[in-house]
C-alpha positions as semicolon CSV with decimal commas, in nm:
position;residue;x (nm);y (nm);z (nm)
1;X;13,188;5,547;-4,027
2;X;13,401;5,865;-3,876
3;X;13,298;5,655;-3,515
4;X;13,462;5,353;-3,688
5;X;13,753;5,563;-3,860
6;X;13,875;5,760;-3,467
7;X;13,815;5,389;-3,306
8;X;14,073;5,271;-3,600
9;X;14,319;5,560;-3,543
10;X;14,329;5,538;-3,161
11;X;14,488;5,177;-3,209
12;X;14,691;5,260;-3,372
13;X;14,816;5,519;-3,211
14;X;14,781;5,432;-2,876
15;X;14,991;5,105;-2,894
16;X;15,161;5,032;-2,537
17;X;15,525;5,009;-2,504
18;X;15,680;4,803;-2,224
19;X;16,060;4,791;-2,134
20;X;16,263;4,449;-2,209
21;X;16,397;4,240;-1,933
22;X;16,719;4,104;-1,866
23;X;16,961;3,905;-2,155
24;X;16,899;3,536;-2,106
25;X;17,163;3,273;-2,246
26;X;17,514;3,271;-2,237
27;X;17,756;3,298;-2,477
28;X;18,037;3,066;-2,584
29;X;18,429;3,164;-2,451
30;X;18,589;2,959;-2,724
31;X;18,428;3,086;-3,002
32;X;18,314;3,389;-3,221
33;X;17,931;3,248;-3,149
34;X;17,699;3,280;-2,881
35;X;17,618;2,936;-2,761
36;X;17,224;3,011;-2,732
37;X;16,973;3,150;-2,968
38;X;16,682;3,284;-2,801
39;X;16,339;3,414;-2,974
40;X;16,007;3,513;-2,841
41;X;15,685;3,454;-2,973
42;X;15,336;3,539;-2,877
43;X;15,192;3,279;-2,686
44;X;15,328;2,976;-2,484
45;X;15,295;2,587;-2,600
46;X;14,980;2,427;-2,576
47;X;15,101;2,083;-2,541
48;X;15,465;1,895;-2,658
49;X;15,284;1,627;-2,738
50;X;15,325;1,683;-3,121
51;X;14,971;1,487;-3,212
52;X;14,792;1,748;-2,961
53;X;14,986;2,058;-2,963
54;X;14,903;2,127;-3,327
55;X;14,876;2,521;-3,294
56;X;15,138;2,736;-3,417
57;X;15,296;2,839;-3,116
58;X;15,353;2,469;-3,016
59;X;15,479;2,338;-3,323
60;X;15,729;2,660;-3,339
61;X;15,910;2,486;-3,061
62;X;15,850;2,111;-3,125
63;X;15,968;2,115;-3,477
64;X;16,331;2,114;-3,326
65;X;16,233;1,803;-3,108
66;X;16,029;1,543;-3,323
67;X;16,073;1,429;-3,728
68;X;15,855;1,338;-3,965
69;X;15,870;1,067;-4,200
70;X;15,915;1,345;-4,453
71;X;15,984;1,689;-4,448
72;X;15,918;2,008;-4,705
73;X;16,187;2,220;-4,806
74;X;16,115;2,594;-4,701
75;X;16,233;2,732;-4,951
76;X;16,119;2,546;-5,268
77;X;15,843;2,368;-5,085
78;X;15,878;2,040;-5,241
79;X;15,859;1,713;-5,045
80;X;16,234;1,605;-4,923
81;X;16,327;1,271;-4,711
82;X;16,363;1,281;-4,320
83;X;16,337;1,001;-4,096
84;X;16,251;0,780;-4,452
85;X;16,564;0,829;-4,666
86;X;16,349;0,751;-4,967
87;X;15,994;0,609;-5,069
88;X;15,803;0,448;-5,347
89;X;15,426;0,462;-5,493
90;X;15,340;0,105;-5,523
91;X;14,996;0,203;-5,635
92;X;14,721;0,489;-5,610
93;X;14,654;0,378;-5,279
94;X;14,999;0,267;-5,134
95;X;15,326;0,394;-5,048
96;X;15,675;0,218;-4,928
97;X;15,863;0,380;-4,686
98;X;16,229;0,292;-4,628
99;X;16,379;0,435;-4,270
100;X;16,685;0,569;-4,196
101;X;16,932;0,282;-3,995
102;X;17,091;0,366;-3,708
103;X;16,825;0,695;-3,638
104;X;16,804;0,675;-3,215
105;X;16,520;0,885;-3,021
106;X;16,693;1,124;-2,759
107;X;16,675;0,838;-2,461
108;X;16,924;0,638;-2,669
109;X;16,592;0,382;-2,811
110;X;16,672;0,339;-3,193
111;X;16,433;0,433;-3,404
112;X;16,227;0,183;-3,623
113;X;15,962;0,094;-3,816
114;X;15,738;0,005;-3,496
115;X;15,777;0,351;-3,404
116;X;15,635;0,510;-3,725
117;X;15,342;0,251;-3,715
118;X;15,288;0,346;-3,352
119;X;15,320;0,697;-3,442
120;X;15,080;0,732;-3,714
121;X;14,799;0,536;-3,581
122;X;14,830;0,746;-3,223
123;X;14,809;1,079;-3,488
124;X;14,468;0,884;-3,619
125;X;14,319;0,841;-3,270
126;X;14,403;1,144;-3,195
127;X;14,079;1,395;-3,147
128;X;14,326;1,662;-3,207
129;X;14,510;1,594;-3,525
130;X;14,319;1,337;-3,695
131;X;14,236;1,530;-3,966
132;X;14,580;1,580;-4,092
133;X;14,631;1,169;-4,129
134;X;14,279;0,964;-4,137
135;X;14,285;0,943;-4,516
136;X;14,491;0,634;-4,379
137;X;14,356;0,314;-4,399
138;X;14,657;0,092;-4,246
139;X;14,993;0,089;-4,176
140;X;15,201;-0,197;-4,198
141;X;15,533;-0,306;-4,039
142;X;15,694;-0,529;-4,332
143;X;16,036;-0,550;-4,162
144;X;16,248;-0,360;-3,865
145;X;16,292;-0,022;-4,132
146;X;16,024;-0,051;-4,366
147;X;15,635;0,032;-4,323
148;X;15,392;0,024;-4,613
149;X;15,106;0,330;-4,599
150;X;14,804;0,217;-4,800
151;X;14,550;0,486;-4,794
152;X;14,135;0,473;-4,784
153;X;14,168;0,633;-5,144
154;X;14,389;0,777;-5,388
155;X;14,480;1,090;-5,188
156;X;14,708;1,345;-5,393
157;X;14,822;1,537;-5,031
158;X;14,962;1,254;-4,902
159;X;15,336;1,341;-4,843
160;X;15,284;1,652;-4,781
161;X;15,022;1,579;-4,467
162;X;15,271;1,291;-4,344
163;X;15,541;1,623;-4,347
164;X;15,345;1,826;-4,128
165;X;15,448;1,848;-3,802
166;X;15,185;1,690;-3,628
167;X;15,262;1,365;-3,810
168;X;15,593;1,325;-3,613
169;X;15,748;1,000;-3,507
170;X;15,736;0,936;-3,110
171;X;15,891;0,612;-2,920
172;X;15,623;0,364;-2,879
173;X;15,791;0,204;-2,552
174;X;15,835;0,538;-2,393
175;X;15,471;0,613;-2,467
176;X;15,285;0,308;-2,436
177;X;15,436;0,320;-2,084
178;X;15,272;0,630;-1,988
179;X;15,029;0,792;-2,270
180;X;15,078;1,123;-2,098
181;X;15,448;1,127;-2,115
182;X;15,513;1,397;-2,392
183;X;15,308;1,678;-2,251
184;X;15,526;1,768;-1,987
185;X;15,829;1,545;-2,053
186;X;15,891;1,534;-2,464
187;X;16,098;1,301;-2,613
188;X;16,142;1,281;-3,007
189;X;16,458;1,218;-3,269
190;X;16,479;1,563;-3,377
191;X;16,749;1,833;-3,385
192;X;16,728;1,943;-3,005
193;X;16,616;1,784;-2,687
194;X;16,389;1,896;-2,422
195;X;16,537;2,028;-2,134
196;X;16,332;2,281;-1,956
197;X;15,977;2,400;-1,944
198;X;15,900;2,749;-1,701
199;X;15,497;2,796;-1,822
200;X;15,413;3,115;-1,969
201;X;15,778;3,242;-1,933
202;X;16,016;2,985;-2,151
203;X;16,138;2,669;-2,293
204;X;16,518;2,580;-2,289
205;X;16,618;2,277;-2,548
206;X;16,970;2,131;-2,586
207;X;17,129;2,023;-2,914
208;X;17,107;1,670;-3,007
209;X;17,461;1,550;-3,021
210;X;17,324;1,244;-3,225
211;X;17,102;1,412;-3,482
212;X;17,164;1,215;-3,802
213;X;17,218;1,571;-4,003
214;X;17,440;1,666;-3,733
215;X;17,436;1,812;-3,416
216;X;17,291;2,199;-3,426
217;X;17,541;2,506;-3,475
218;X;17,403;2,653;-3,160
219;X;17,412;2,461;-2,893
220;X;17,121;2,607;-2,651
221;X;16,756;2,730;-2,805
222;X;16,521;2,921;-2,558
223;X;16,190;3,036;-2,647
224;X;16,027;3,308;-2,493
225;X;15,687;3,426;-2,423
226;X;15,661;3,799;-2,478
227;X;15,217;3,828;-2,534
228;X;15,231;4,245;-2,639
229;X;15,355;4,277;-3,000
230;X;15,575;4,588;-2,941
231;X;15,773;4,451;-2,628
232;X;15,883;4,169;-2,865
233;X;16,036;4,445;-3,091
234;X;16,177;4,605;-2,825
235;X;16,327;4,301;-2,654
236;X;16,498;4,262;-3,012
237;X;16,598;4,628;-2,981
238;X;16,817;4,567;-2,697
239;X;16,919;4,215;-2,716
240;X;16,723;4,041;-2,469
241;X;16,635;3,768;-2,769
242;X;16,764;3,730;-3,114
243;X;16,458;3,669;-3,333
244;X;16,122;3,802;-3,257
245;X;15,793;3,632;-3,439
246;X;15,527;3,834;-3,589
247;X;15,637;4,159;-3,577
248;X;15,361;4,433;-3,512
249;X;15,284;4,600;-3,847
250;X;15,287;4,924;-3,715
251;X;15,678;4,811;-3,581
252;X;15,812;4,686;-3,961
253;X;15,911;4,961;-4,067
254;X;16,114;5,058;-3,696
255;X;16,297;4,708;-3,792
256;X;16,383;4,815;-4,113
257;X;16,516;5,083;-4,032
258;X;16,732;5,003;-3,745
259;X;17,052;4,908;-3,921
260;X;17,139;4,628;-3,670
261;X;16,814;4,446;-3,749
262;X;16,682;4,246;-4,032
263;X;16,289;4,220;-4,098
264;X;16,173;3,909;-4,274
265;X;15,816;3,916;-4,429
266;X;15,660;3,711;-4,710
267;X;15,305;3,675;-4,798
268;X;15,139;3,356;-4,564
269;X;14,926;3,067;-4,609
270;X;14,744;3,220;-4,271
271;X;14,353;3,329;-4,319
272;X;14,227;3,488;-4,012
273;X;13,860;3,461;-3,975
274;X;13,595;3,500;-3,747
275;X;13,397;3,149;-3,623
276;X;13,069;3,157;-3,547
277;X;12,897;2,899;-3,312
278;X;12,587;2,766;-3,505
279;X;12,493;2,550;-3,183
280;X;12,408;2,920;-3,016
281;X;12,099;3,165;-3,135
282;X;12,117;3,412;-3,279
283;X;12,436;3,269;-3,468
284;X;12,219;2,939;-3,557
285;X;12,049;3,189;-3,795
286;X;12,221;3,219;-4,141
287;X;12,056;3,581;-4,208
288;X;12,254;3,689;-3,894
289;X;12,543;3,538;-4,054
290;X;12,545;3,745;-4,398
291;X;12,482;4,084;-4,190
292;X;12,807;4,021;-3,954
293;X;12,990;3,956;-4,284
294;X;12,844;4,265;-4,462
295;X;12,867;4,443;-4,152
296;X;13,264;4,436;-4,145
297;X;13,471;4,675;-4,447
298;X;13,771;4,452;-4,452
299;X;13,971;4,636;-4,685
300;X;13,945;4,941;-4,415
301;X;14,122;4,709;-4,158
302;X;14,397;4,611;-4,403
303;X;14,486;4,997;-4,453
304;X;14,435;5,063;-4,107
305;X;14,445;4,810;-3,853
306;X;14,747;4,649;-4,064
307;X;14,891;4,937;-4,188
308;X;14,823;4,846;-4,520
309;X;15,000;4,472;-4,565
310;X;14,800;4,171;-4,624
311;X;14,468;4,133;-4,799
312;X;14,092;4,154;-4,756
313;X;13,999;3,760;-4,718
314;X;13,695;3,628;-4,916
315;X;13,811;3,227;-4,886
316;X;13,906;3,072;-4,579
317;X;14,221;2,961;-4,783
318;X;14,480;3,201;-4,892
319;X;14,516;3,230;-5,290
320;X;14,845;3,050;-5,260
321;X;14,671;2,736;-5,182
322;X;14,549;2,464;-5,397
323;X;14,177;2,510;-5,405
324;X;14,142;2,818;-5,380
325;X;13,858;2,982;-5,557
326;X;13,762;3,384;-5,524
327;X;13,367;3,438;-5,461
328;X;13,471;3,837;-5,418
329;X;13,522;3,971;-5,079
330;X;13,230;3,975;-4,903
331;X;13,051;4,368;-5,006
332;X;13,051;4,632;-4,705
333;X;12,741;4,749;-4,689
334;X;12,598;4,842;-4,346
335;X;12,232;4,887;-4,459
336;X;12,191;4,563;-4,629
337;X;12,319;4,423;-4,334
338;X;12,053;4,567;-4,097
339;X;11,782;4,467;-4,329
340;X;11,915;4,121;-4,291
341;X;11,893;4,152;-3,929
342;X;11,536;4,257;-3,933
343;X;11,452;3,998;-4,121
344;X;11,596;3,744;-3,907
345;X;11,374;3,842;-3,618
346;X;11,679;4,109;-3,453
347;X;11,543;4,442;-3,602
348;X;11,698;4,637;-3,262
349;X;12,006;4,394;-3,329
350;X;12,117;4,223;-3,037
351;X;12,382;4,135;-2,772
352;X;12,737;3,874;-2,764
353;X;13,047;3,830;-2,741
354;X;13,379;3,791;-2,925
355;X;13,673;3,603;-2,842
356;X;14,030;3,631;-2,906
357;X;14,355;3,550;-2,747
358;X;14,568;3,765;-2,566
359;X;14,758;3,850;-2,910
360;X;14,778;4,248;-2,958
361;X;14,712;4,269;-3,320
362;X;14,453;4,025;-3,305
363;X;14,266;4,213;-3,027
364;X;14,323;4,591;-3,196
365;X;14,131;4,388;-3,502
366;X;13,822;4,252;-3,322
367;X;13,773;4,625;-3,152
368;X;13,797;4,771;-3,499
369;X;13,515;4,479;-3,568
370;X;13,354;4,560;-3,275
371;X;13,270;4,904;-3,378
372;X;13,148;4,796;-3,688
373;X;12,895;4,552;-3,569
374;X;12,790;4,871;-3,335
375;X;12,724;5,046;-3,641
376;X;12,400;4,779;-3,740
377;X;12,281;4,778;-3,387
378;X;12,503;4,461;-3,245
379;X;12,666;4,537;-2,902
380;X;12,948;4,313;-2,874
381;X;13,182;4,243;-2,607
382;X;13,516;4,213;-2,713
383;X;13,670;3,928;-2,416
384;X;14,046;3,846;-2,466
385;X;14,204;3,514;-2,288
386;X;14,530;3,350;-2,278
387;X;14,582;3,146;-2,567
388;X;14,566;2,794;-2,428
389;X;14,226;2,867;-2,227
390;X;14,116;3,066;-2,571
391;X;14,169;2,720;-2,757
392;X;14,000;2,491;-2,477
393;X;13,733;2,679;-2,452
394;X;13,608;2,736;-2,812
395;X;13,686;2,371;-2,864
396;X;13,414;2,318;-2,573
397;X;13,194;2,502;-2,809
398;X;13,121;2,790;-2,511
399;X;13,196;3,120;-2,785
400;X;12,948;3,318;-2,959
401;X;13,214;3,441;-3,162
402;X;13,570;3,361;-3,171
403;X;13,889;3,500;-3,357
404;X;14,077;3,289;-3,517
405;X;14,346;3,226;-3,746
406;X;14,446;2,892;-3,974
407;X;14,756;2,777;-4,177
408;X;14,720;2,546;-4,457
409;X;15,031;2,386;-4,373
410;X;14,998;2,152;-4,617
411;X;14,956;2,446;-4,909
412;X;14,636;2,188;-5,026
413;X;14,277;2,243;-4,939
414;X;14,180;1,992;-4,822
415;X;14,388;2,033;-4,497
416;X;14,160;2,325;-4,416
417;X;13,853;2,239;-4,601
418;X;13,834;1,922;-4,439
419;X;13,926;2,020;-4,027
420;X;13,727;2,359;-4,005
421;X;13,393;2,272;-4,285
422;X;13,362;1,868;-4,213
423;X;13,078;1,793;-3,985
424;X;13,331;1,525;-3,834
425;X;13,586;1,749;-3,743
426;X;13,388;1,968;-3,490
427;X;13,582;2,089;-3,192
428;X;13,911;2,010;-3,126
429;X;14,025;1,965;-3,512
430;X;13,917;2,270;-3,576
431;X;13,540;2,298;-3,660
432;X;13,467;2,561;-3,402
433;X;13,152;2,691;-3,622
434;X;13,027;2,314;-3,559
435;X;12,891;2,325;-3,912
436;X;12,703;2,000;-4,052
437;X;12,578;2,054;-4,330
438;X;12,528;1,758;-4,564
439;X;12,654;1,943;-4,913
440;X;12,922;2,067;-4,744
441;X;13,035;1,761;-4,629
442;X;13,004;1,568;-4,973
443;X;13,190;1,826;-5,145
444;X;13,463;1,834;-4,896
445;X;13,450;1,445;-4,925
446;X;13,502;1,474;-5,279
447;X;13,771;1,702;-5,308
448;X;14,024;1,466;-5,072
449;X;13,954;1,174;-5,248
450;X;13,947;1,218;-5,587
451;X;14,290;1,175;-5,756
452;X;14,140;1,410;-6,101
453;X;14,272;1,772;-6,026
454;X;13,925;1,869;-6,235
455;X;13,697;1,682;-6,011
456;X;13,890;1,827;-5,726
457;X;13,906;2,183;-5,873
458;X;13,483;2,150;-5,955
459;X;13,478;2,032;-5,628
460;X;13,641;2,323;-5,444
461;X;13,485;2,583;-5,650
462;X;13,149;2,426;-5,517
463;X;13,249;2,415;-5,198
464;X;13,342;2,789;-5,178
465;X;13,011;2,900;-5,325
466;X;12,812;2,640;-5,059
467;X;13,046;2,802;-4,781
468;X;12,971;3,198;-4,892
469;X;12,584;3,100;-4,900
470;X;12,555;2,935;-4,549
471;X;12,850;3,199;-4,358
472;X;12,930;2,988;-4,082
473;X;13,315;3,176;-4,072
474;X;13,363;3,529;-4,173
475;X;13,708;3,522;-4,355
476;X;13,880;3,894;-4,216
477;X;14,234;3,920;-4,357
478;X;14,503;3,710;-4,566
479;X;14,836;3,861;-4,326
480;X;15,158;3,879;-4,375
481;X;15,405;3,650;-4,175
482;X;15,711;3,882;-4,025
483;X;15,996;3,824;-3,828
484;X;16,241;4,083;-3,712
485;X;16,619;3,922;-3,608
486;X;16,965;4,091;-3,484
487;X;17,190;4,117;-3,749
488;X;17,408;3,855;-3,571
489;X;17,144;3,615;-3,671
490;X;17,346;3,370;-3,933
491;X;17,115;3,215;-4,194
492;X;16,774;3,220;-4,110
493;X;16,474;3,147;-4,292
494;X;16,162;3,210;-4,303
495;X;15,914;2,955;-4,339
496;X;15,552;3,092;-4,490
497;X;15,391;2,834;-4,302
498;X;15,538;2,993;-3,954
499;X;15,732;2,666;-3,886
500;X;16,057;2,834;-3,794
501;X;16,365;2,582;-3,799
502;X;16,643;2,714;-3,591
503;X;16,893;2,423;-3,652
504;X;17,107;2,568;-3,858
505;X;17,126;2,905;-3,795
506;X;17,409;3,074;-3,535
507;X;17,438;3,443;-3,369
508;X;17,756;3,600;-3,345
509;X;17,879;3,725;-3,012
């Protein structure tokens, strides 16, 4: 443990500092308002195609290009009309959407009905986001603004999924004329239009003159990609970008203290966990399993590692989230664990690796992890990746282990329960343990498509005993989400799903 405790202490005090770069973005000359917001995040997009780039990082930026059919409020969370101005249950199974008139994607095509049929099946083809929308049984075009949704089942999530991001609404003719179109070259009807895309440095949109809420107070919005933590902080120091994503934890309390910042934090929907590949011995072995996750204290990473914010994870759903039900944290206990390992044929433990993208908090956690495996005889190799190659790679199922983190965007089970547990989601959903296991599976099944919240609840509390038995993930740590911004920064907020909307915000000069 006092191996574990200096390994703890030296990341946290040892955290590299690197020097912003130069102010990007002008600033209006006829106003009191700087005519681009810029903010940096982590990593760079994955894809702008909206039913592929479904990770966090993506969506941060094409949010502001595509709509949904619906949207949810950020503030009270409840489901609010986008590109359909209203709807109407016409049974369990079956919804009426009415679109918006006049709506026009940003190459001038209007936006109809077609389009949201088009849409939606592409998001159920998809190997990517399929998850979040194959509860769909058909959509059908009844006239040039109306489609009727009829689902497989009653499905009680269904607005909410069709307002997550990767649901958006793309332009069938631009797409159908080349599938590949929106990686590279997106076009959407949302708030801002695509304008340029430098990888791994930035993105630069350009308000949408024709938005149907109106056109954005700011007229520019650049993202960019600052990897380390702490240079993000200090590139909001000195004004190199206006809002800064996921502030450091050992950096909050530097925001909040510098009186021309502002640090947002609120408690997440965000479990990180770590994934372990059941196609690959040892991790095929369930024994091994329980030791890693009694091998790990996770409440000593909270008050170390993350400075004491967040919480020790024993779901791989955040409390917040419908579903949820506690099993107790997994117990630390570092001799159990090796007599686990002995029993599982590994009594001199054995060697792998762990994976994790090129994030700095994430990395400082899996060394803290790594020294804790050390402690029951597992040498593991802590191997950090750019965040796009991270994702490809894990999806190809070539991990041992891999770090990763999940938002139930939808703030409903089943949106996690069903991509990262269901044997049909493995890979590219988000089943990167490639678990198939039959129980699981029927209680996952059960849960989506029941419309009783007690069969659902029974169901869920199942499930979470089933998953704690077999230990395909290791839940780590329910985080906060942060973001720092200059105090120019005019009505922000925070969304706790990490879906930033920048539309309506503005920076002074």
């Amino acid at each position: 443990m006092k191996k574990i405790l200096t390994v703890l202490l030296a990341l946290l005090c040892g955290t590299v500092l690197f020097a912003g770069g130069a102010k990007e973005g002008s600033s209006a000359a006829t106003t009191g308002y700087k005519d681009t917001i810029v903010f940096g995040q982590g990593a760079d997009v994955t894809s702008f195609d909206p039913h592929v780039g479904k990770e966090t990082p993506a969506v941060a930026v094409t949010n502001h290009i595509y709509d949904t059919l619906v949207d949810t409020d950020p503030v009270t969370g409840e489901v609010v009309p986008q590109i359909a101005e209203r709807w109407e249950q016409l049974s369990p199974v079956s919804y009426r959407f009415f679109i918006r008139k006049g709506l026009t994607f940003h190459n001038g095509e209007e936006l109809k009905a077609d389009d949201v049929k088009f849409s939606l099946d592409r998001a159920i083809a998809s190997a990517s986001v399929s998850y979040i929308v194959d509860f769909i049984k058909e959509v059908v075009v009844e006239d040039d603004y109306t489609v009727v949704v009829t689902t497989k089942a009653p499905y009680g999530p269904t607005l909410r999924n069709l307002a997550v991001p990767f649901a958006a609404i793309v332009p069938k003719d631009y797409v159908s004329a080349n599938p590949d179109a929106l990686k590279m070259k997106p076009v959407g009807s949302g708030p801002y239009k695509f304008v340029s895309w430098a990888q791994s440095d930035n993105v630069k949109l350009e308000a949408f003159d024709s938005y149907f809420k109106g056109a954005p107070k700011t007229k520019y919005l650049v993202m960019k990609v600052i990897p380390e933590a702490a240079q993000r902080t200090i590139a909001l120091e000195t004004g190199e970008i206006d809002l800064s994503y996921d502030i450091l934890v050992s950096d909050m309390k530097r925001v909040e203290a510098n009186k021309n910042l502002t640090l947002f934090e609120a408690p997440s929907l965000t479990c990180f966990y770590i994934s372990f590949n059941m196609k690959k011995a040892p991790f095929d072995n369930q024994l091994v399993r329980q030791a890693i996750n009694m091998a790990i204290d996770r409440q000593l990473l909270v008050d170390t590692v993350n400075n004491g914010t967040g919480a020790a994870a024993d779901e791989i759903i955040a409390p917040a989230v419908y579903g949820y039900y506690s099993t107790g944290v997994w117990e630390y206990n570092p001799t159990k664990a090796k007599e686990l390992l002995a029993q599982a044929g590994y009594p001199n433990g054995f060697s792998c690796t762990l994976w994790v993208n090129n994030n700095q908090s994430r990395v400082e956690m899996c060394q803290a992890i790594q020294e804790m495996l050390r402690e029951i005889g597992i040498t593991c190799k802590v191997e950090v990746m750019e965040f796009g190659t991270f994702i490809s790679r894990s999806t190809a199922g070539e991990h041992d282990m891999g770090y990763f983190g999940w938002v139930t965007s939808t703030k409903d089970g089943d949106y996690t329960y069903y991509s990262l547990e269901h044997s049909s989601q493995q890979g590219a959903p988000g089943n990167r343990s490639f678990i198939n296991d039959s129980e699981v599976d029927r209680l996952v099944e059960l849960g989506r498509t029941s419309a009783d919240t007690k069969v659902r609840d029974a169901a869920y509390k199942d499930l979470a005993l089933r998953l704690k038995e077999v230990a395909n993930n290791a839940p780590i740590i329910y985080t906060a989400i942060t973001a720092g911004a200059s105090n120019k920064v005019q009505d922000f907020v925070l969304d706790p799903i990490g879906y930033h909307r920048l539309e309506g915000i503005s920076v002074t000069k």
